[in-house]
N, C-alpha and C positions, 0 to 999 in steps of 0.2 A: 227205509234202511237207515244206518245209521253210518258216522263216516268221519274220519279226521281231515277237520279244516282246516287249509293252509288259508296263511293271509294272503291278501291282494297285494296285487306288484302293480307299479306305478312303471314307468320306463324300464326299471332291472328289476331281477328274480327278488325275490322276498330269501332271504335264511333260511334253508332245510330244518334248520333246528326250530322257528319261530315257527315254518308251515305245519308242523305237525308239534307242537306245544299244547292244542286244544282237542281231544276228545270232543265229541258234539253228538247232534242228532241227526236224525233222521237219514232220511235220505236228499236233505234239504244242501242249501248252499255253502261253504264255507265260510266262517268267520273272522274279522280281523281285529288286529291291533287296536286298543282303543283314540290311536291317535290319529286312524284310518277310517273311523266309525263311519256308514254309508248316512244320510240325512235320509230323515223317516217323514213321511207324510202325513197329513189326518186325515180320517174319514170322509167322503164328501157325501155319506148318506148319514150321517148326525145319527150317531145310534143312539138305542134305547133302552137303557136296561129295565132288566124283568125278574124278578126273584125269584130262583127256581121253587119255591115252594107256592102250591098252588092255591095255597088258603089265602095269599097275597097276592095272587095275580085275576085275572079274570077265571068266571066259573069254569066249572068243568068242563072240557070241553074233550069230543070223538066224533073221529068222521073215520069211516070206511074209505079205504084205499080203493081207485075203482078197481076191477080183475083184472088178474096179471092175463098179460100174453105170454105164455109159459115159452114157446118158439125164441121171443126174442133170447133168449139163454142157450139156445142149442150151440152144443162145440165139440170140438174135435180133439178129446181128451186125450195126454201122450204119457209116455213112460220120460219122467224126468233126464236127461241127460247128467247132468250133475250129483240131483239126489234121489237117483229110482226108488230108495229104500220106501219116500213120501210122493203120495198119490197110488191111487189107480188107473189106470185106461177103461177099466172097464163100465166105471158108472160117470154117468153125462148128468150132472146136476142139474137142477132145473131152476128147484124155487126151495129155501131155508125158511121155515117157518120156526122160528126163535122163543120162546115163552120160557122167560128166566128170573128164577127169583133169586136176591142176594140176601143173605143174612149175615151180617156185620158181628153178631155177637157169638156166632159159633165160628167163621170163616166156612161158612157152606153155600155153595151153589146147586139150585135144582132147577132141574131143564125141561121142559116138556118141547120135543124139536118132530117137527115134519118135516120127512124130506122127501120132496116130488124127483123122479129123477129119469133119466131114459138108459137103459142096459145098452152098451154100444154093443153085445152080442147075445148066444145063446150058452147058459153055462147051467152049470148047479150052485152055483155059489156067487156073491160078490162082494167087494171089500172097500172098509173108509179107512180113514184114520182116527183115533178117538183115544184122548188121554188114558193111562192106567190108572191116575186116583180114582177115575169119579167111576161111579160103579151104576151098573144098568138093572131099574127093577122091574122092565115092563120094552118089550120088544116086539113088535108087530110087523106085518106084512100085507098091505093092503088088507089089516083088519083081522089077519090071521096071524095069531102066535109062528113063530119060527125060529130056529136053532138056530145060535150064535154063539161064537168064542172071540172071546175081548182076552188079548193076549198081549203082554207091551202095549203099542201103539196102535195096533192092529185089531180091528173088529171086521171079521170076517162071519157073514150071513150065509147060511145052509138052505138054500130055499130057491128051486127051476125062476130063470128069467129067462125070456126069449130077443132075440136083436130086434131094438127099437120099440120095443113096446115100452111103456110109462108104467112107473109104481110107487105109492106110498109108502115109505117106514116113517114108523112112528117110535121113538126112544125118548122111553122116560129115564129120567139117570139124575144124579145128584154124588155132593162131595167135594172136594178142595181140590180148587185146580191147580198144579202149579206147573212151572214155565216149562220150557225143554231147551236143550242142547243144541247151539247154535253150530253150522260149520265154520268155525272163525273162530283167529284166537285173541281177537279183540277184545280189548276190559270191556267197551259199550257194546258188545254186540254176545257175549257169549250165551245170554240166555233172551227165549222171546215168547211170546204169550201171555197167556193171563197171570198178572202179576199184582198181589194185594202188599200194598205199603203199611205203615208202623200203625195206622189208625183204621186199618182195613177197610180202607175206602181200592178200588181196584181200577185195573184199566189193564189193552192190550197191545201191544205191538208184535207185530207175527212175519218180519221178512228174514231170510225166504220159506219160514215154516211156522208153525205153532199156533194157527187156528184150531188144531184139533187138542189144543191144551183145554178147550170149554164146549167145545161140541165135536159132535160126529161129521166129521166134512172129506171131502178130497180134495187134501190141499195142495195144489199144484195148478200153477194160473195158467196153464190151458183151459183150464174147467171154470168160467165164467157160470154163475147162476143170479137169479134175481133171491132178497132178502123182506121178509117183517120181521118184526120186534115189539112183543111185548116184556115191559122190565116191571118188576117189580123191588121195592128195598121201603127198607121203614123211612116213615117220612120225619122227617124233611130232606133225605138224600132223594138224589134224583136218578134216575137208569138211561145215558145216553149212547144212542148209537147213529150209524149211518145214515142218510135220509133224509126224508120231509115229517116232521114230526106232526102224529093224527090225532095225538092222545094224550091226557097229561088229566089225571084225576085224582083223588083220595079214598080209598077203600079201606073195607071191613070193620075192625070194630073203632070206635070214636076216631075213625080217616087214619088208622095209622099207618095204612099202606101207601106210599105214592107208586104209582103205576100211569105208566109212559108208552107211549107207541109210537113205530118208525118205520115207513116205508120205502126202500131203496127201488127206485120206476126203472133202472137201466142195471142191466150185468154189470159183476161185480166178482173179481178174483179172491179168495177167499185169505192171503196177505194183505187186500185193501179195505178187509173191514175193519170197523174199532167197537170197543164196548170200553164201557164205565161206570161203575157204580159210586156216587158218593155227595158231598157236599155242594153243589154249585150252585151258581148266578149265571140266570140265560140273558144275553145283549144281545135286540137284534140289531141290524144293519141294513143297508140295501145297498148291490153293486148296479154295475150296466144293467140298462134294460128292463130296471127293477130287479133286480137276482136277489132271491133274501138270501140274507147272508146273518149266521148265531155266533157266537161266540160262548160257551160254555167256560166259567173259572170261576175258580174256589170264590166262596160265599165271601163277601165282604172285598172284591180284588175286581177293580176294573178293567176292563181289558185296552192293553197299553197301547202306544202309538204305534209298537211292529204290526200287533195283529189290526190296529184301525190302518191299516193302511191294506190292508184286503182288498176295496174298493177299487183302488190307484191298480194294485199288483193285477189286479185280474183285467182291467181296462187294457193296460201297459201290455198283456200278453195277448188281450183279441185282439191286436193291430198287426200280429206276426201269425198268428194262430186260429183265427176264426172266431165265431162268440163260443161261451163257454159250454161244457159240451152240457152241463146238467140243469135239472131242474132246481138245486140247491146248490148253498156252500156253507162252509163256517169252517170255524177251529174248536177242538177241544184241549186245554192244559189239563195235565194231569204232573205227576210228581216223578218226573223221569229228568235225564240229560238228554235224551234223543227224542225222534219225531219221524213220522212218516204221512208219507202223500194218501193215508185211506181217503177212501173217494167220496167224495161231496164233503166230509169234515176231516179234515185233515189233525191228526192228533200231536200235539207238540210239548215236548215236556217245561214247565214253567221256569226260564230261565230265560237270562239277558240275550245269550246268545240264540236258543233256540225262537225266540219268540223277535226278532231283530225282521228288520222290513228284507233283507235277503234273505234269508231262510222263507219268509212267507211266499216270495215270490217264486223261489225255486219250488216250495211245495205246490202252490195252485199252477205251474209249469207241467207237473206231473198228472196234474189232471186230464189233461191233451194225451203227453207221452208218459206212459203207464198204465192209465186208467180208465182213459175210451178206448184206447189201445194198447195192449198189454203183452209182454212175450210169453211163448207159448212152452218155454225153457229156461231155467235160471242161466242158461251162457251167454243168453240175449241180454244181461238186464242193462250192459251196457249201452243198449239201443233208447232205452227210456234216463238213466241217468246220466248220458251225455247230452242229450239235448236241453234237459233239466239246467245244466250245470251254464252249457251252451247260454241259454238265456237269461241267466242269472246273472252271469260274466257280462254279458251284454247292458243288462241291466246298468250293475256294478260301475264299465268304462261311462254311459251316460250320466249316472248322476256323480261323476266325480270330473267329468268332460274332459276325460282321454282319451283321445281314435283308440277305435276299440282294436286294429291291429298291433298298434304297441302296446296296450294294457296284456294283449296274449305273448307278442314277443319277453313280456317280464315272466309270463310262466313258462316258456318252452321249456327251460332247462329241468327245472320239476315235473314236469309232465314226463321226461326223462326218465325222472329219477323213477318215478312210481312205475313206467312200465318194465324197466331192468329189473325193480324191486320183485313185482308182482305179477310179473306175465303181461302181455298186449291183452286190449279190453275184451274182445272177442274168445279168447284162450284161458283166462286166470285160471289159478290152482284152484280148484273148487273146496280145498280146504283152509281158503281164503279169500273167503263171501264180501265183498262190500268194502273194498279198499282204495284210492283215491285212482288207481291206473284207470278203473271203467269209468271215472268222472273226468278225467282231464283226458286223458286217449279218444275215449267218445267223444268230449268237443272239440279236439283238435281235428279230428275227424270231420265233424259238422264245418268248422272253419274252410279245411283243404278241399271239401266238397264246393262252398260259397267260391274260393277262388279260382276253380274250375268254370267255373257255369255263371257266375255275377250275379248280383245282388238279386234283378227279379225273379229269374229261374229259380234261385237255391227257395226264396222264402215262397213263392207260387206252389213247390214239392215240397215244404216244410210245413204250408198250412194244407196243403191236401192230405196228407200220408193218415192223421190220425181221422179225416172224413173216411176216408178211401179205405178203413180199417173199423168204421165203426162201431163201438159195442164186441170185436172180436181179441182175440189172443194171435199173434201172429210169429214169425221167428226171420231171421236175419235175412234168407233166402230172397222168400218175397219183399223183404223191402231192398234189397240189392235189383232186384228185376222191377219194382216200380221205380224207384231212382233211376236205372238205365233209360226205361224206357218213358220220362216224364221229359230227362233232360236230353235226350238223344245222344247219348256218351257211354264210351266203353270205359265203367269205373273197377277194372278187376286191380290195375296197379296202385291207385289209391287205396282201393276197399284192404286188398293184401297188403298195403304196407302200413296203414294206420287201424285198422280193427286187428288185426293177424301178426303184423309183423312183430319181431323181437326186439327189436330194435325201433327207434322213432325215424320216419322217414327226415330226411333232409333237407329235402324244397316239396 
């Protein structure tokens, strides 16, 4: 998501006018003043870069991803609260099988997509989401042709499914994708999806919609599924997406295809994926534990001290949070002002602020809350962006060494402001997606919980929630009933006056 950063307050509140000066990205941390700038760290795994073009790195190289366990994707699809218009209830994604080619010189995308999925009933029909450009020339059903109407955003299938049984479609389709219509009347957020820049190089950002700007999906992050990815684009561009990368070779005639492969091993909400086609440099890296960690940016552009600080930011957060939940990490820059938390490569658009050692830390934050654990309703997202922000702030007071309850006494009165402005985090207008109340409401939240219960309780339930939730989509409910019942405390006067209330509670 993406978000206006106020600056950080030292002892007193920061200027209303100064906090909200910067448009930014993602759904990453706040930005400050240059005379505030946090100190950035280096690398302690000495990366390496790698030129994405494969005629200069080592041979060719493909490995087979071993078989998915399609189970671990099962979920409990719902009808959006906010924006029922996107998702369905009725299909239980499974597994995304991705086979995408970009062609830069027409601006064309062609898809060859399987989707495994489970019918959560018995119907004659069932429904995705899936752009109006791109146009369908080849539609299957477990192998058999089937009748379909692609309407608007709606691609709705004419074909008996029974409850809980498993099925293949297969859609072939191709055409220019372009973004769609965000709920927000944001400059940085009005539109999200597949988005191709001035050199038709592309890339995606999709919260809380616009997956179905490049494939058929149901996009709505109750519906967890597992992902491959085969990319294809003329070489020397490269095709990156989410994942552990299996593949990276040169095809057809004299190599001038580069084609890539990616295999995401854990569920994945279909606003945490990314894709990109275009010119890059792969750096790797290595975090805790050995964690590989890539760095994807523009050919000729090293990847700077915010993102070499990966390393530090992901150490710094398995001390509150557990080890990290994946089997990979990285960033990918791309040509935007914003960024979000997609899961194992976080995408962030190439810029001072976006790519600064706060914004990294708040996005691999989101990797815990968001992305092992993800709400199961856009009224939740406060649940994951407050604790984001939570440990960002946190972050922020240590490396500038102010008790971190005074660095919060400089924002209460902003935290104010935004929730008068924008509704309490729990409540917002939902035709005002992503605005700073579910980031400072939520951690004040987090805060008034810590001084309820004290230091060990709060973080003992801070790094349980996203084990205790792993791999699912969840919604406010059950994490109000683990909370109660981790800390032995009746939280309804808190919970109602900092997620709920109109007003910012008091004491």
């Amino acid at each position: 998501m993406r978000k206006r950063r106020p600056g950080r307050a030292r002892a007193a509140a920061v200027p209303l006018a100064l906090l909200l000066a910067l448009v930014a990205a993602g759904c990453g941390g706040y930005d400050l003043p240059d005379d505030m700038a946090t100190p950035q760290g280096g690398s302690t795994g000495g990366p390496s870069s790698t030129a994405s073009d494969p005629t200069e790195t080592a041979p060719a190289q493909s490995a087979d991803p071993p078989p998915a366990d399609l189970d671990l994707a099962l979920s409990e699809p719902a009808e959006d609260s906010y924006y029922p218009e996107v998702g369905d209830p009725s299909v239980d994604a499974l597994h995304y099988d991705l086979d995408l080619t970009w062609d830069p010189a027409t601006d064309t995308l062609t898809g060859a997509e399987t989707l495994t999925f489970r019918s959560t009933g018995t119907a004659d029909r069932f429904q995705l989401d899936f752009g109006e450009p791109l146009e369908i020339s080849s539609l299957t059903l477990d192998g058999a042709e089937v009748s379909y109407e692609h309407t608007g955003k709606d691609l709705v299938v004419t074909a008996p499914v029974k409850q809980d049984q498993r099925y293949e479609l297969v859609v072939d389709y191709s055409g220019t994708p372009e973004p769609v219509r965000a709920p927000t009347e944001r400059s940085d957020l009005l539109y999200t999806g597949f988005t191709i820049d001035d050199e038709h190089q592309t890339w995606t950002m999709q919260e809380p919609i616009g997956a179905y700007s490049w494939y058929a999906v149901n996009d709505q992050p109750s519906d967890k599924a597992l992902y491959d990815f085969t990319l294809q684009v003329p070489s020397p561009w490269t095709g990156v997406a989410n994942g552990l990368q299996t593949a990276d070779e040169l095809t057809g005639d004299d190599d001038a295809t580069h084609k890539t492969q990616f295999h995401l091993a854990e569920p994945a909400a279909s606003y945490l994926i990314t894709l990109a086609f275009g010119d890059y440099d792969k750096t790797e890296d290595i975090g805790p534990n050995d964690l590989p960690i890539t760095y994807w940016t523009p050919r000729g552009d090293e990847p700077g001290d915010g993102l070499r600080y990966s390393p530090e930011a992901i150490a710094w957060l398995e001390e509150y949070l557990g080890p990290y939940p994946f089997d990979t990490a990285g960033i990918l820059l791309v040509d935007s002002e914003s960024g979000m938390e997609t899961q194992t490569l976080i995408t962030l658009g190439d810029t001072p602020y976006s790519t600064s050692a706060d914004t990294v830390v708040h996005e691999f934050a989101h990797q815990w809350y968001g992305d092992q654990v993800s709400p199961d309703d856009w009224r939740d997202v406060w649940m994951n962006e407050g604790m984001a922000m939570y440990l960002q702030l946190m972050w922020q007071a240590e490396q500038e060494g102010t008790p971190f309850e005074q660095y919060l006494d400089g924002l209460a009165d902003d935290e104010r402001h935004y929730r008068e402005e924008s509704g309490p985090p729990g409540a917002y207008d939902p035709s005002e997606f992503g605005n700073s109340n579910v980031y400072f409401g939520g951690a004040f939240f987090w805060q008034a919980l810590r001084e309820k219960v004290g230091d060990e309780k709060f973080f003992e339930v801070v790094r349980g929630w996203p084990q205790a939730q792993d791999n699912k989509s969840t919604d406010r409910e059950t994490l109000l009933a683990y909370l109660e019942e981790q800390t032995g405390e009746d939280l309804d006067d808190l919970w109602n006056g900092w997620v709920l209330g109109e007003s910012s509670p008091t004491s």
